[in-house]
C-alpha positions in Angstrom: 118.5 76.8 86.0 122.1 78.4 86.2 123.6 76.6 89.5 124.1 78.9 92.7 128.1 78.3 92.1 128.2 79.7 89.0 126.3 83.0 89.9 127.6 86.0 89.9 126.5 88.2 92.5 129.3 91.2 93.7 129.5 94.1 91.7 133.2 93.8 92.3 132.8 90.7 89.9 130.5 92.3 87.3 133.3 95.2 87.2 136.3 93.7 87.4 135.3 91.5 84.5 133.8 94.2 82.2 137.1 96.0 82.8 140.2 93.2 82.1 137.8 91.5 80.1 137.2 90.9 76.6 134.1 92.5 74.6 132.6 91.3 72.0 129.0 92.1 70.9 126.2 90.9 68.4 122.7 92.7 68.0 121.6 91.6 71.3 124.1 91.0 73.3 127.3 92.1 74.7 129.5 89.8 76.5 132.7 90.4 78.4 134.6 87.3 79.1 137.5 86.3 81.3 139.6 83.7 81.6 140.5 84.5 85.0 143.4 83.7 87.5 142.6 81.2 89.8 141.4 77.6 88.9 140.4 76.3 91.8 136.9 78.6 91.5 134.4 77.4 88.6 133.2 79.1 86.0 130.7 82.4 86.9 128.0 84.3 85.0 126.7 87.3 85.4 123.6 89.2 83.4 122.9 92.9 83.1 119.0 93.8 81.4 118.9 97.7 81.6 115.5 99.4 81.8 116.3 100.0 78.3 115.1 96.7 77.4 111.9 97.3 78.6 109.7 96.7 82.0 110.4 94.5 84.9 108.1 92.0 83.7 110.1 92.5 80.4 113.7 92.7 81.7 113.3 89.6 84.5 111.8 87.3 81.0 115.2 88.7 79.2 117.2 87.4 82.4 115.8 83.9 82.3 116.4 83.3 78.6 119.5 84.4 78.9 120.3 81.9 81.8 118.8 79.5 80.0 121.0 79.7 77.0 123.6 79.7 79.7 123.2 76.2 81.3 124.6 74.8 77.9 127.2 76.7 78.2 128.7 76.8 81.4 130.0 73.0 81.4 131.9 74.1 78.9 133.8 77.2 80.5 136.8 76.7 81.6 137.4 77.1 85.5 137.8 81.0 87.0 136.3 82.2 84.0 134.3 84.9 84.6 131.3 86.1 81.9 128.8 89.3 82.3 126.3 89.4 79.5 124.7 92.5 78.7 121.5 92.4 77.1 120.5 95.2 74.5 117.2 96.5 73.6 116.4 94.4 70.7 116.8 91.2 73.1 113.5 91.6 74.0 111.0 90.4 71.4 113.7 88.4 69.9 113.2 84.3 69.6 114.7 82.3 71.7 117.2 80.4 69.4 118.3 84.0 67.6 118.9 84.9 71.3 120.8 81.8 72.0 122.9 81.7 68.5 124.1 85.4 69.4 124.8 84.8 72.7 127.0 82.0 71.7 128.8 83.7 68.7 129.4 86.8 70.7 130.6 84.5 73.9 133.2 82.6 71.1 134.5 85.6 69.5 135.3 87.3 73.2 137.2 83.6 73.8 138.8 84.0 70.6 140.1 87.4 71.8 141.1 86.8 75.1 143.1 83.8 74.0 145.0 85.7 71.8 146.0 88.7 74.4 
């Protein structure tokens, strides 16, 4: 379970970060990643699973995978970072790990590119 503090919950957040943000994607997932100005804040997470993906059933079952495959991540985040992950279509159906390794490479590579900015 992804920690209250490291919610995101404002729409302000989801859109600020998917606008100064960096993108990158994979076949699953999107993810927009900031570093963020302040330190004192930790690390937050964010998850959008359009109807696209499927039903409610289907969409909340996306969400929780996706937190999931969060929690190992999070620790390492640096503080104020702020990351929205978008879930495509073929997220739902997809195995766990193949959901975990994408969200992973795509969450480096936006690192990557916000570090070099």
């Amino acid at each position: 379970m992804l920690p209250a503090r490291h919610r995101m919950r404002a729409a302000s957040e989801f859109s600020a970060t998917i606008r100064a943000g960096s993108r990158s994607s994979s076949r699953r997932v999107v993810v927009h990643y900031t570093s963020g100005s302040t330190r004192a804040e930790s690390a937050r997470v964010g998850f959008v699973v359009s109807k696209a993906v499927g039903g409610a059933v289907e969409r909340n079952y996306v969400k929780r995978r996706l937190r999931a495959a969060m929690c190992e991540m999070v620790p390492e985040l640096p503080d104020g970072s702020r990351v929205v992950v978008r879930a495509l279509p073929t997220a739902h159906g997809a195995a766990f790990v193949s959901l975990r390794d994408d969200l992973f490479d795509a969450l480096a590579r936006a690192k990557r590119r916000e570090a070099g900015r």
